[in-house]
PyMOL Python script that loads the backbone (N, CA, C, O; Angstrom):
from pymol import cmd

cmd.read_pdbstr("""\
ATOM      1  N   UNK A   1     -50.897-123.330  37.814  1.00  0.00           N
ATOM      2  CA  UNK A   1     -50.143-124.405  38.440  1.00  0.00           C
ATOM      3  C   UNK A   1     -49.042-124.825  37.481  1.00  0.00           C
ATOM      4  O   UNK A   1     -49.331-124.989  36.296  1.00  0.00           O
ATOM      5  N   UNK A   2     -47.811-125.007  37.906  1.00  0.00           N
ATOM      6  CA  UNK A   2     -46.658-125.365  37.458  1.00  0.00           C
ATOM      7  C   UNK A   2     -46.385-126.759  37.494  1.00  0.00           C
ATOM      8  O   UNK A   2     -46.037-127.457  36.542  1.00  0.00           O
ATOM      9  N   UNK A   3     -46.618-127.191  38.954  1.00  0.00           N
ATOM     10  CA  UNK A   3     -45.898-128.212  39.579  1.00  0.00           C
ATOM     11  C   UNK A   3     -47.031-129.154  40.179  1.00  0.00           C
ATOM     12  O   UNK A   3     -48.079-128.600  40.513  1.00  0.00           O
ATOM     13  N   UNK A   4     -46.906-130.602  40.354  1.00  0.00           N
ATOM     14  CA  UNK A   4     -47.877-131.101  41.322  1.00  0.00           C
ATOM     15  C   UNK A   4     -47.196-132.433  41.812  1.00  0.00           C
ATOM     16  O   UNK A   4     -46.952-133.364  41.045  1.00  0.00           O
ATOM     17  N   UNK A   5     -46.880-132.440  43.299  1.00  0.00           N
ATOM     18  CA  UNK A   5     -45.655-133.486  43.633  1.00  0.00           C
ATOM     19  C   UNK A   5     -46.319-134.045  44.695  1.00  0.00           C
ATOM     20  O   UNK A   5     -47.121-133.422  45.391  1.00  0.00           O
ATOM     21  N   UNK A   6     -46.049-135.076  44.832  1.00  0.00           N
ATOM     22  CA  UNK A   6     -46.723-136.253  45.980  1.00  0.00           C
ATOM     23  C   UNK A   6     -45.257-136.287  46.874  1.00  0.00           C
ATOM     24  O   UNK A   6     -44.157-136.706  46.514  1.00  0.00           O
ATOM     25  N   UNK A   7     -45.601-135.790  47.945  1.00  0.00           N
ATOM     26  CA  UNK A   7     -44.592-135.196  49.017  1.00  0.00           C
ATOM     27  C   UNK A   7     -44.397-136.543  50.051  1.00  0.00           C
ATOM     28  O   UNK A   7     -43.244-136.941  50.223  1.00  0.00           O
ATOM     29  N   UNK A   8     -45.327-137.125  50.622  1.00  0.00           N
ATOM     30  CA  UNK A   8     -45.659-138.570  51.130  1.00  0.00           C
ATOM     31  C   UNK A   8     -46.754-139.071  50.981  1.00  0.00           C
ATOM     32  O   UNK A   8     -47.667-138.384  50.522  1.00  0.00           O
ATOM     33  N   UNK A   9     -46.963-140.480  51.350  1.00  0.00           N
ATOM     34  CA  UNK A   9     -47.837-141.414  51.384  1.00  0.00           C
ATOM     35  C   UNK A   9     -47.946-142.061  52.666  1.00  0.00           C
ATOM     36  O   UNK A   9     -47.010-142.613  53.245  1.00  0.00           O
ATOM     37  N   UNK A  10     -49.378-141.951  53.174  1.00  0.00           N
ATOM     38  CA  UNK A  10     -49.480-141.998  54.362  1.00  0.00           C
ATOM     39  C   UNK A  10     -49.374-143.632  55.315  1.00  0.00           C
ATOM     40  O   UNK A  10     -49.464-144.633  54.604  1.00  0.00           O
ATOM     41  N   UNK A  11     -49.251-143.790  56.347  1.00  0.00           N
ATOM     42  CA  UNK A  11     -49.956-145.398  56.381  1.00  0.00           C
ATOM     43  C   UNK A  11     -51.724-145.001  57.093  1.00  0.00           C
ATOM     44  O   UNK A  11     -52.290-143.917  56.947  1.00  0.00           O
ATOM     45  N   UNK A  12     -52.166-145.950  57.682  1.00  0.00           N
ATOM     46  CA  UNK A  12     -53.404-145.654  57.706  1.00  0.00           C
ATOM     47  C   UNK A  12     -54.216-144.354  58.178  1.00  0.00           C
ATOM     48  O   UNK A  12     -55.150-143.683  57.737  1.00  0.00           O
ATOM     49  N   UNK A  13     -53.025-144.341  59.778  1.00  0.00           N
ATOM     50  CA  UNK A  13     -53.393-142.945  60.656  1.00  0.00           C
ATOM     51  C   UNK A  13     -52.580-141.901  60.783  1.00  0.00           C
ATOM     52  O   UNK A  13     -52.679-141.026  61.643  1.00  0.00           O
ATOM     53  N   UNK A  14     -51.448-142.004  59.601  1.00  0.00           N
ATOM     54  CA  UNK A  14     -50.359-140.782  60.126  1.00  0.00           C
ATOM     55  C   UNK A  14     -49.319-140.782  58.580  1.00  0.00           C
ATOM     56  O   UNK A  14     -48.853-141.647  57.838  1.00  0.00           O
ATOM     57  N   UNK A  15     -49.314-139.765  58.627  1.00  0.00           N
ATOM     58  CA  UNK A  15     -48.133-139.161  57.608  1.00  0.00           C
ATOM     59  C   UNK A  15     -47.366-138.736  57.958  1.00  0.00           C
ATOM     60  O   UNK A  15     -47.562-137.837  58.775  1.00  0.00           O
ATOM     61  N   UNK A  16     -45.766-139.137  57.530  1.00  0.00           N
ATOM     62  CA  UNK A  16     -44.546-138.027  58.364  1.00  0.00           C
ATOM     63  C   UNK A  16     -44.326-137.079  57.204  1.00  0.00           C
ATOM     64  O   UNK A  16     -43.805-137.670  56.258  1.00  0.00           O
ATOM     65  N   UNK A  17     -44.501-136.104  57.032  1.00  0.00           N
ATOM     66  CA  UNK A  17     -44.303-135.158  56.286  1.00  0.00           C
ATOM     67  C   UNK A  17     -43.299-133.868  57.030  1.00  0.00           C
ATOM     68  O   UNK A  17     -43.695-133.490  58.132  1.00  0.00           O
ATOM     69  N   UNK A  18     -42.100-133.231  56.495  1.00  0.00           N
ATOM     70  CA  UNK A  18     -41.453-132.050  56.964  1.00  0.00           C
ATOM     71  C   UNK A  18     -41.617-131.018  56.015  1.00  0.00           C
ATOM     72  O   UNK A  18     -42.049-131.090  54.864  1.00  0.00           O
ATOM     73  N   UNK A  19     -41.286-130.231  56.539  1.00  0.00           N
ATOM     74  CA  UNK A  19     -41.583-128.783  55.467  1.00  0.00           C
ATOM     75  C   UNK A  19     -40.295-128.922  54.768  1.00  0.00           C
ATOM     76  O   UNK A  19     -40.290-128.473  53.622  1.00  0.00           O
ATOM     77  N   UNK A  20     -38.796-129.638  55.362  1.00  0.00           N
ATOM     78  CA  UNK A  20     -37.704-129.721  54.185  1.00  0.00           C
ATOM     79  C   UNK A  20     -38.296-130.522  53.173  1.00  0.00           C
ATOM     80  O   UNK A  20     -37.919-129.877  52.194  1.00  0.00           O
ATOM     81  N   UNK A  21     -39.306-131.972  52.456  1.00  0.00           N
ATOM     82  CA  UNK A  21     -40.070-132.560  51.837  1.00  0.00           C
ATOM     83  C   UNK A  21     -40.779-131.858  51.109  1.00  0.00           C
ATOM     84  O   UNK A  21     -41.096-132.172  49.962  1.00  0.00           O
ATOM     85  N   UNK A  22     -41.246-130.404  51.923  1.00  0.00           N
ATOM     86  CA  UNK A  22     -42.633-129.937  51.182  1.00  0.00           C
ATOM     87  C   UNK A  22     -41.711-128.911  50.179  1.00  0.00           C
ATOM     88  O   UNK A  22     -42.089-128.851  49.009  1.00  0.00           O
ATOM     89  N   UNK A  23     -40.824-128.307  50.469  1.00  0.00           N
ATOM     90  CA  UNK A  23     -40.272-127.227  49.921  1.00  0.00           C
ATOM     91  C   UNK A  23     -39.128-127.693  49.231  1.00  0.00           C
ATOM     92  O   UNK A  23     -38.459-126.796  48.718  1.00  0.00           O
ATOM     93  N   UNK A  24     -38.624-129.123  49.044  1.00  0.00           N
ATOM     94  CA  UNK A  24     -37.713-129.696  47.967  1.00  0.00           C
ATOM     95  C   UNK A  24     -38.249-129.418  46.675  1.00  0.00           C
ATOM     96  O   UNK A  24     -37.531-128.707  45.973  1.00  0.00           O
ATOM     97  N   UNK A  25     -39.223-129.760  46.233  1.00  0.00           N
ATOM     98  CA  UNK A  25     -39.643-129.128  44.545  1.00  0.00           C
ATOM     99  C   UNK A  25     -40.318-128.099  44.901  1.00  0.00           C
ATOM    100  O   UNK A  25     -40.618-127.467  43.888  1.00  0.00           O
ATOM    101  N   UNK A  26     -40.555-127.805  45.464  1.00  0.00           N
ATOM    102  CA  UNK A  26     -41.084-126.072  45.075  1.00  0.00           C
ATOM    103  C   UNK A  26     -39.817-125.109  44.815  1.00  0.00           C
ATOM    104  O   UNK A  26     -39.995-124.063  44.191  1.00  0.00           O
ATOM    105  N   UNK A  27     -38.267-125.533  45.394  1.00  0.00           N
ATOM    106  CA  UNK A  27     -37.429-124.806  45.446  1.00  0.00           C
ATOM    107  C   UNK A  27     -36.718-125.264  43.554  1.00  0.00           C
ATOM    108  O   UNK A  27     -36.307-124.444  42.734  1.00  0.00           O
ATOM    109  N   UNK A  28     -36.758-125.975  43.472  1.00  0.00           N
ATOM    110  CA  UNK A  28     -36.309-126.917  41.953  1.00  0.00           C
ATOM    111  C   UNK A  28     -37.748-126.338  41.553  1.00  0.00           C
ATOM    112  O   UNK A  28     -37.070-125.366  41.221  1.00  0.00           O
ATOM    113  N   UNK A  29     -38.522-126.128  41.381  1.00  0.00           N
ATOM    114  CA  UNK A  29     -39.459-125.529  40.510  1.00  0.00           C
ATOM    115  C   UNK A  29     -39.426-124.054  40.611  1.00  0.00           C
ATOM    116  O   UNK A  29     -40.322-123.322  40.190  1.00  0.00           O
ATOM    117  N   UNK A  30     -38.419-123.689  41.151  1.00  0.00           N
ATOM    118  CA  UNK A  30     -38.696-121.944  41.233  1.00  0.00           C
ATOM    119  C   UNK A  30     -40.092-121.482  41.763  1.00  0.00           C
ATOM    120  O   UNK A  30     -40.631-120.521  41.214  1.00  0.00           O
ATOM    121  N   UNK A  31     -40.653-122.068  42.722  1.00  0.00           N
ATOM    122  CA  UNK A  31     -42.300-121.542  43.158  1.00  0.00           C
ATOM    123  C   UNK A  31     -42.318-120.846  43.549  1.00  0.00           C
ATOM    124  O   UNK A  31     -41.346-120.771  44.301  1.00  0.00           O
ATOM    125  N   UNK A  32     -43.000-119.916  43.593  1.00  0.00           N
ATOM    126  CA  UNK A  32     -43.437-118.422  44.544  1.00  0.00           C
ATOM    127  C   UNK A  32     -44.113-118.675  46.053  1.00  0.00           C
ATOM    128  O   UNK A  32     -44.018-118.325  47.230  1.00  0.00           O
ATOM    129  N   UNK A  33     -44.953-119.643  45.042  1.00  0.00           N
ATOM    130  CA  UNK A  33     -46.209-120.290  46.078  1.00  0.00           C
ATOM    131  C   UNK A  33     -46.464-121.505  46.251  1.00  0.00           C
ATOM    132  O   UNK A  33     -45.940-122.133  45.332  1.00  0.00           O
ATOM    133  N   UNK A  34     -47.131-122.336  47.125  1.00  0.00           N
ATOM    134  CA  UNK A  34     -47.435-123.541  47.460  1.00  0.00           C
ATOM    135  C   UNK A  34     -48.974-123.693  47.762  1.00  0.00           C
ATOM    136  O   UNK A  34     -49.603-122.692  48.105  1.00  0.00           O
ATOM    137  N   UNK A  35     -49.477-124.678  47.667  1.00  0.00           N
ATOM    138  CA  UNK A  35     -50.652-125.559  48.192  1.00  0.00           C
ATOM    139  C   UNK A  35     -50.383-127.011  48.660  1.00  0.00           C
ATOM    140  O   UNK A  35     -49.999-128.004  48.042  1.00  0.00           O
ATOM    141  N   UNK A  36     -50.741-126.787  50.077  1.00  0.00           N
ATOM    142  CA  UNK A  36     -50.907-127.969  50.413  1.00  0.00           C
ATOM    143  C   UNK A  36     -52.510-128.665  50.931  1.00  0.00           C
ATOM    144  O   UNK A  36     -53.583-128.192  51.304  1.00  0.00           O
ATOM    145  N   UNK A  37     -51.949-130.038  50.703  1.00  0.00           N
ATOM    146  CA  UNK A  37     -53.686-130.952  50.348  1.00  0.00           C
ATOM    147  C   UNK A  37     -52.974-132.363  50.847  1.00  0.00           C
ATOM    148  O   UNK A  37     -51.839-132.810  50.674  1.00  0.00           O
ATOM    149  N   UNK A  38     -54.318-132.944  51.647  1.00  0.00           N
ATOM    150  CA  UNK A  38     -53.892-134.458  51.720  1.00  0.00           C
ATOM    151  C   UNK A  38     -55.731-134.833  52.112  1.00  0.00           C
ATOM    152  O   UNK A  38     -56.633-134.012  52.277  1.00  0.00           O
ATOM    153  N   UNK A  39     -55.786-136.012  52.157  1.00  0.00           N
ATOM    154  CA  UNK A  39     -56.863-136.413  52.369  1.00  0.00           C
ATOM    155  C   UNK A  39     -57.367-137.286  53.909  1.00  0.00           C
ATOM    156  O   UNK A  39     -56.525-137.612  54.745  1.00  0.00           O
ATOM    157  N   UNK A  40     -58.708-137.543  54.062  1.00  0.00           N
ATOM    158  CA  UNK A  40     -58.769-137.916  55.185  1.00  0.00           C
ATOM    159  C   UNK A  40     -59.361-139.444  54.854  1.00  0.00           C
ATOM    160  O   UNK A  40     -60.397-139.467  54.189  1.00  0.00           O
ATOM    161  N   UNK A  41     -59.016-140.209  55.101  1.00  0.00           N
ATOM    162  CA  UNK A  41     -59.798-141.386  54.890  1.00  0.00           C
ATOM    163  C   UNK A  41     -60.995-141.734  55.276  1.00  0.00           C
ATOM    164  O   UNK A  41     -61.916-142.325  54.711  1.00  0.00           O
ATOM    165  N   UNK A  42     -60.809-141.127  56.684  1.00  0.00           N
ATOM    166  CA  UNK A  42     -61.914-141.289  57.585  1.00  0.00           C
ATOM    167  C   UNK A  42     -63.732-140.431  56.778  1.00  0.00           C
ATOM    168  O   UNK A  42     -64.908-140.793  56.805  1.00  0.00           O
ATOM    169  N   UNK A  43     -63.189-139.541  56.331  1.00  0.00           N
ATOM    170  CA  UNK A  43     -64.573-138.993  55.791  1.00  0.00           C
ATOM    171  C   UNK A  43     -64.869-137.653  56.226  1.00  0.00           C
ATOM    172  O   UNK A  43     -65.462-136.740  55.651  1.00  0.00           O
ATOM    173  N   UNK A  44     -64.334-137.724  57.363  1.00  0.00           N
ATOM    174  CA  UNK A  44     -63.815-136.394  58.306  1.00  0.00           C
ATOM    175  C   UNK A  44     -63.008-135.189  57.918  1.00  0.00           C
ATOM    176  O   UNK A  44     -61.835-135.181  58.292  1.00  0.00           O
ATOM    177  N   UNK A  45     -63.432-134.230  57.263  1.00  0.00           N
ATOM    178  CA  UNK A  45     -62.244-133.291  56.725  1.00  0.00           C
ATOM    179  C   UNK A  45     -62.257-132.205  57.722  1.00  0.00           C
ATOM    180  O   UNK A  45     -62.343-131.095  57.199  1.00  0.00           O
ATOM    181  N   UNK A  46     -62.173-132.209  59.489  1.00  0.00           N
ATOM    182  CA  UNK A  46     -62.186-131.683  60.045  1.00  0.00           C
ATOM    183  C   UNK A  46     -60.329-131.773  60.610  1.00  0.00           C
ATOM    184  O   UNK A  46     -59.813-132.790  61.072  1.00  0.00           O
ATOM    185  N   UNK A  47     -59.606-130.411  60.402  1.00  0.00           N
ATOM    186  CA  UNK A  47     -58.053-130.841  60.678  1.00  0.00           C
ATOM    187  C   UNK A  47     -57.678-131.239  62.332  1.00  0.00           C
ATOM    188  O   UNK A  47     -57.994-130.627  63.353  1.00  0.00           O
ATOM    189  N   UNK A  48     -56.923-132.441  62.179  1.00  0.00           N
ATOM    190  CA  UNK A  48     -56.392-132.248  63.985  1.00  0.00           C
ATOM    191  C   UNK A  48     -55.362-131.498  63.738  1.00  0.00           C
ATOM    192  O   UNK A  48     -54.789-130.793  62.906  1.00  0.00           O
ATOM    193  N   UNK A  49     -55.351-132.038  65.064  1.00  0.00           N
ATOM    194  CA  UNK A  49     -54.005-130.501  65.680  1.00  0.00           C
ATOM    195  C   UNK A  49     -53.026-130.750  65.174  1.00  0.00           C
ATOM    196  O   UNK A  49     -52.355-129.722  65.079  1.00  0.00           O
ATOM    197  N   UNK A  50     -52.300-132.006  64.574  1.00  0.00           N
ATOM    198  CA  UNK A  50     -51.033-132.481  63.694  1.00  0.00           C
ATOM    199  C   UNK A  50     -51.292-131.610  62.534  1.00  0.00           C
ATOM    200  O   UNK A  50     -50.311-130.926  62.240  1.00  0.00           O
ATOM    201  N   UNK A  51     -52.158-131.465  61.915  1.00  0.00           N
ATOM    202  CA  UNK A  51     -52.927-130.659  60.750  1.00  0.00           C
ATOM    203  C   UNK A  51     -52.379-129.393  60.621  1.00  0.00           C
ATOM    204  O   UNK A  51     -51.699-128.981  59.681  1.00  0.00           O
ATOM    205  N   UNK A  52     -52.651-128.917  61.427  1.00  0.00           N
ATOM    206  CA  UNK A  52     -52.763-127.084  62.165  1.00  0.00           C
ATOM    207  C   UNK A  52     -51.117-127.063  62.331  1.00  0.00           C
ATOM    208  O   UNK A  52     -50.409-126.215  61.789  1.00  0.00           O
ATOM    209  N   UNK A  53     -50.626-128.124  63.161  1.00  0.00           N
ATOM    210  CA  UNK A  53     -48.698-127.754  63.563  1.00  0.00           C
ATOM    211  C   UNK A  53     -48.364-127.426  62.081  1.00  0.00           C
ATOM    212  O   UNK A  53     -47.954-126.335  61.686  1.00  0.00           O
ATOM    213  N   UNK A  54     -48.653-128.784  61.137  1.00  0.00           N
ATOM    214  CA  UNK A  54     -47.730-129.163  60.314  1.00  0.00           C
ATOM    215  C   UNK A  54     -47.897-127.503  59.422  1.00  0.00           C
ATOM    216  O   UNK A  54     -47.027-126.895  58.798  1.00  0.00           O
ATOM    217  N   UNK A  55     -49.233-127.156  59.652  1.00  0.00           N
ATOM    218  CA  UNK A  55     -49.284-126.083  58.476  1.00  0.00           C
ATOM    219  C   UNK A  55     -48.405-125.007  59.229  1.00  0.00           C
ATOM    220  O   UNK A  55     -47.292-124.699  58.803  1.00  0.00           O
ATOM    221  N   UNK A  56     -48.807-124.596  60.067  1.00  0.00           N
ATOM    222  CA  UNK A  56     -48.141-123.504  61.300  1.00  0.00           C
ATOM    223  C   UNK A  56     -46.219-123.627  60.707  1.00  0.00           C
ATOM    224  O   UNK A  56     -45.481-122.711  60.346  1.00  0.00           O
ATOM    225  N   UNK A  57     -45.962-124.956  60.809  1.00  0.00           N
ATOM    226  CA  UNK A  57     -44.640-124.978  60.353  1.00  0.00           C
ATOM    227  C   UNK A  57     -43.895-124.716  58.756  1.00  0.00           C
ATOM    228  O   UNK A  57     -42.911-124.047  58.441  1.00  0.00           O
ATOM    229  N   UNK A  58     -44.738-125.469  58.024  1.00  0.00           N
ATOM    230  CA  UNK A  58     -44.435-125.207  56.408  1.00  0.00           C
ATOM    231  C   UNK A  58     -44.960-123.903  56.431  1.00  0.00           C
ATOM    232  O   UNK A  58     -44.587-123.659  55.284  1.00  0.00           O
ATOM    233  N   UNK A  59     -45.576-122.743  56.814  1.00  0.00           N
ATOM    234  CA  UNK A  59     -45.944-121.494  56.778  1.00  0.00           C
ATOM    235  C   UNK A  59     -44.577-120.592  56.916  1.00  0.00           C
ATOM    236  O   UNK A  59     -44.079-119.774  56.143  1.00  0.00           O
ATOM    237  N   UNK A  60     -44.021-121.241  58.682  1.00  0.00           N
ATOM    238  CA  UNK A  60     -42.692-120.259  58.973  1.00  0.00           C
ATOM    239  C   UNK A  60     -41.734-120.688  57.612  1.00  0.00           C
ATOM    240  O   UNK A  60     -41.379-119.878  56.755  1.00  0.00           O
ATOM    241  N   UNK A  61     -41.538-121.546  57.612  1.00  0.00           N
ATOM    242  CA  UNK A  61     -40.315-122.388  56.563  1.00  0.00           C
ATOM    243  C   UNK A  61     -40.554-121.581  55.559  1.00  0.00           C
ATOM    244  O   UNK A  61     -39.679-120.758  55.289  1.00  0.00           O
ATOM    245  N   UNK A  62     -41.825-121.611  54.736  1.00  0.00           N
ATOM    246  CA  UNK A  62     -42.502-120.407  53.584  1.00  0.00           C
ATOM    247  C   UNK A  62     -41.317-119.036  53.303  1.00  0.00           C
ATOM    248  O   UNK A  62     -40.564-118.538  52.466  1.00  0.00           O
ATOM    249  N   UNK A  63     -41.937-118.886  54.980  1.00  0.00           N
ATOM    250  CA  UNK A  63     -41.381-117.422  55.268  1.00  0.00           C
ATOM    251  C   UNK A  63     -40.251-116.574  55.043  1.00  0.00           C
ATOM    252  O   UNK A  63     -39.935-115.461  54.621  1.00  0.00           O
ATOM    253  N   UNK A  64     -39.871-117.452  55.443  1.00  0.00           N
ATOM    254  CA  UNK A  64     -37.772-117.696  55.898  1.00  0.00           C
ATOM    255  C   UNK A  64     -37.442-117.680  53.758  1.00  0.00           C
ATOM    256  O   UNK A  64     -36.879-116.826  53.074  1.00  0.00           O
ATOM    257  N   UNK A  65     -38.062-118.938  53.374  1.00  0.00           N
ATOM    258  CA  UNK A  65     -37.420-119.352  51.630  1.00  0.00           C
ATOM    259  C   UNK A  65     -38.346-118.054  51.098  1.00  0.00           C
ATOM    260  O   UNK A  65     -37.741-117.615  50.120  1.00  0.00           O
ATOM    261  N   UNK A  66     -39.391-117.364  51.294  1.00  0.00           N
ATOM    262  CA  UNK A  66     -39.854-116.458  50.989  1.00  0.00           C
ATOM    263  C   UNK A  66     -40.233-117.362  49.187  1.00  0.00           C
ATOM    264  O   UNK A  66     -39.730-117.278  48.066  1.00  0.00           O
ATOM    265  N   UNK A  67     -41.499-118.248  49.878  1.00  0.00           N
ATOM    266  CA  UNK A  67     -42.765-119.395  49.392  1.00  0.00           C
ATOM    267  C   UNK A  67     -43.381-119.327  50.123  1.00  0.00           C
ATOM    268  O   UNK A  67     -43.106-119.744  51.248  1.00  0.00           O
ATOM    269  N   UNK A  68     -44.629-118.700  49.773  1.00  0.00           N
ATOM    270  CA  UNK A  68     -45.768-118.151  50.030  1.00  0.00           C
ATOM    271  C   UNK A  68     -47.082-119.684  50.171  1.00  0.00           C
ATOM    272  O   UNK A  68     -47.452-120.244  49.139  1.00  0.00           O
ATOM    273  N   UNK A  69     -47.486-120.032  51.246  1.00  0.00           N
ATOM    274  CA  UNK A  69     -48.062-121.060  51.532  1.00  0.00           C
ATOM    275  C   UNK A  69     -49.318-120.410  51.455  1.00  0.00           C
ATOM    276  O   UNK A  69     -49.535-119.510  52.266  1.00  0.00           O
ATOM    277  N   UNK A  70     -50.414-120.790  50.399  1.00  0.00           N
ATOM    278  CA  UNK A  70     -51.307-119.934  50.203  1.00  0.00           C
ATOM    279  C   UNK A  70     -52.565-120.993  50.853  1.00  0.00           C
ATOM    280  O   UNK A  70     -53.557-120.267  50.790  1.00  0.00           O
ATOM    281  N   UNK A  71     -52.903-121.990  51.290  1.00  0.00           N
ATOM    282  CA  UNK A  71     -53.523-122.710  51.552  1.00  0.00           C
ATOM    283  C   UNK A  71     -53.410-124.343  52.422  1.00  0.00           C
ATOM    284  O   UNK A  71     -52.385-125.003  52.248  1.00  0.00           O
ATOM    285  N   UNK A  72     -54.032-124.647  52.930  1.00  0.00           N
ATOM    286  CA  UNK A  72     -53.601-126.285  53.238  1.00  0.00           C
ATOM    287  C   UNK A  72     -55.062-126.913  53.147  1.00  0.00           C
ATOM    288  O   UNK A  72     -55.808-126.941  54.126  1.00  0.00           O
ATOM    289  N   UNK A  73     -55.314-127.272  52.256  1.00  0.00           N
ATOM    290  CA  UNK A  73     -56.969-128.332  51.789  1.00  0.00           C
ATOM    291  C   UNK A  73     -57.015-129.819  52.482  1.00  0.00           C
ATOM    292  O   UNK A  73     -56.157-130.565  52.010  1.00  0.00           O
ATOM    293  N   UNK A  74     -57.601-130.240  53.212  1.00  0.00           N
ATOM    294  CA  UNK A  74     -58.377-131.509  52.685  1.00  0.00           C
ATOM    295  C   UNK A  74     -59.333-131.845  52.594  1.00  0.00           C
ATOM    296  O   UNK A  74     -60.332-131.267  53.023  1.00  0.00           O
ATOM    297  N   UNK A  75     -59.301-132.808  52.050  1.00  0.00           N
ATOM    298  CA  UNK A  75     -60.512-133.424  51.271  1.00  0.00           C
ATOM    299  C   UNK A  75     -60.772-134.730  51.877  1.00  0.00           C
ATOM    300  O   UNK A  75     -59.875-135.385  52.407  1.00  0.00           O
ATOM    301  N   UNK A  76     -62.389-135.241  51.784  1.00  0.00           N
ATOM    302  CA  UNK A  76     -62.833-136.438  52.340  1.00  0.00           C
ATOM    303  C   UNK A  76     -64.053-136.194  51.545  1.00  0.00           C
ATOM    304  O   UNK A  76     -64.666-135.135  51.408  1.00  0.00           O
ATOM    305  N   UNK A  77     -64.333-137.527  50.972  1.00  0.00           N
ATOM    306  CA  UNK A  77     -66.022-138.363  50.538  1.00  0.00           C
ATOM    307  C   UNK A  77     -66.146-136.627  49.800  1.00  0.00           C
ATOM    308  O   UNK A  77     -66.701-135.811  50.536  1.00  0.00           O
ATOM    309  N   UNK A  78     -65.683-136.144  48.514  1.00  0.00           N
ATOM    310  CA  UNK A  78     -66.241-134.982  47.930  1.00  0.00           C
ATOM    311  C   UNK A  78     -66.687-134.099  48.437  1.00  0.00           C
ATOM    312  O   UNK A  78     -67.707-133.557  48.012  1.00  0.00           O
ATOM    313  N   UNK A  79     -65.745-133.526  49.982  1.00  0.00           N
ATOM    314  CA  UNK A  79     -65.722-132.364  50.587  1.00  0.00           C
ATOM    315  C   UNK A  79     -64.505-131.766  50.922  1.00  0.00           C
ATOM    316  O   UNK A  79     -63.604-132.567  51.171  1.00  0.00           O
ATOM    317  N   UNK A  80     -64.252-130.669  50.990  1.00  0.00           N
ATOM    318  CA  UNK A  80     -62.990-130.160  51.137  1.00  0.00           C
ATOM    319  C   UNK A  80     -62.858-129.416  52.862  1.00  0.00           C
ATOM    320  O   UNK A  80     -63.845-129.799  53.491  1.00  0.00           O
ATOM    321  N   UNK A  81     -62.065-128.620  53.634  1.00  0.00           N
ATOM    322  CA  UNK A  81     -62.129-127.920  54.422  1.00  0.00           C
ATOM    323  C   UNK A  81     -60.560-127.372  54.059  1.00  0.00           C
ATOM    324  O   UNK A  81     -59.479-127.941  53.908  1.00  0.00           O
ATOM    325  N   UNK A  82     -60.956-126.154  54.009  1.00  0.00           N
ATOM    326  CA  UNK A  82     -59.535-125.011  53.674  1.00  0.00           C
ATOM    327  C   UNK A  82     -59.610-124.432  54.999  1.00  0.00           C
ATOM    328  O   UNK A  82     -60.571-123.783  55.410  1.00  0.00           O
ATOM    329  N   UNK A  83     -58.041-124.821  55.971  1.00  0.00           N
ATOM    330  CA  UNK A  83     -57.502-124.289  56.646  1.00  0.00           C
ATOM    331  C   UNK A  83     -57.490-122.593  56.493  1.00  0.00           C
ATOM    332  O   UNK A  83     -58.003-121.965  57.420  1.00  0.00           O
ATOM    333  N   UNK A  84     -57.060-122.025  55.632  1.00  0.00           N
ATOM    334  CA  UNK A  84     -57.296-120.258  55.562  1.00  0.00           C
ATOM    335  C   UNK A  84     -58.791-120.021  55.328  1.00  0.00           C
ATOM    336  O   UNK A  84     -59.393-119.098  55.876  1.00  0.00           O
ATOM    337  N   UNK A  85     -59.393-120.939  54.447  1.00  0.00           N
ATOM    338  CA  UNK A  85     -60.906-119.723  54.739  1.00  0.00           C
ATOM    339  C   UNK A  85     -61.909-120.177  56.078  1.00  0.00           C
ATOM    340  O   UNK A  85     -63.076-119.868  56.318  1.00  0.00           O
ATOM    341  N   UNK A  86     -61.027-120.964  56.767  1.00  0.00           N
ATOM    342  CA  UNK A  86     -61.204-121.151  58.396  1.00  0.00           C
ATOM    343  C   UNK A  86     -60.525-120.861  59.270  1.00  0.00           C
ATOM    344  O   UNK A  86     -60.305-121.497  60.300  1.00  0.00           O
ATOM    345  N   UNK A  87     -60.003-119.565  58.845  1.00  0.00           N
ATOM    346  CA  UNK A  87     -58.843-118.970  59.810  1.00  0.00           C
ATOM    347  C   UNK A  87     -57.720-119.402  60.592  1.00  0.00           C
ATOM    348  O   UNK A  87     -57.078-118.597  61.267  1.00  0.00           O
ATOM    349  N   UNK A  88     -57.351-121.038  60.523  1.00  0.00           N
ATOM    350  CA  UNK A  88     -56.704-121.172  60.774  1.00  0.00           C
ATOM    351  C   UNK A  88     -55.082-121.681  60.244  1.00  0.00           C
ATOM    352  O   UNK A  88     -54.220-122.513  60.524  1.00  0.00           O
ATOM    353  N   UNK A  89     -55.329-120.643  59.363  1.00  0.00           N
ATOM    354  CA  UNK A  89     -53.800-120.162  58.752  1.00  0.00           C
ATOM    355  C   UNK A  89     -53.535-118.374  58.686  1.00  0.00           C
ATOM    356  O   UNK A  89     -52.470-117.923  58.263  1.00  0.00           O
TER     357      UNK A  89
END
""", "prot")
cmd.dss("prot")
cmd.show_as("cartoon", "prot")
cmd.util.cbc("prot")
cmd.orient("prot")
């Protein structure tokens, strides 16, 4: 790890996050690759479907800057759920 940047801050039930946000320092850091992570308050680290778009989108964006989105984590109450080793990345 090179880099570790707090992209937004959520309010209780929603984060606006864009993939131009996610890929501003990764591009100023010269990254190859990315991880993305946010947390659930709720306790719930099961992703909604905002979850799944947002990754679906910072993935194409990846693509295109050729930044390799190797993951999207979250975490709740000392559990994680990784979007790719749940196939849905």
């Amino acid at each position: 790890m090179t880099a570790l940047e707090v992209v937004s801050i959520s309010t209780l039930d929603v984060a606006l996050v864009t993939p131009r946000e996610v890929f501003k320092s990764a591009i100023l850091s010269n990254s190859a690759s990315i991880i993305l992570a946010h947390s659930h308050p709720s306790g719930d680290t099961t992703p909604s479907k905002e979850d799944v778009e947002l990754t679906e989108r910072v993935k194409n964006a990846g693509d295109i800057l050729g930044i390799e989105l190797l993951d999207h984590i979250i975490v709740a109450d000392g559990r994680h759920f990784s979007l790719r080793e749940n196939g849905l990345m």
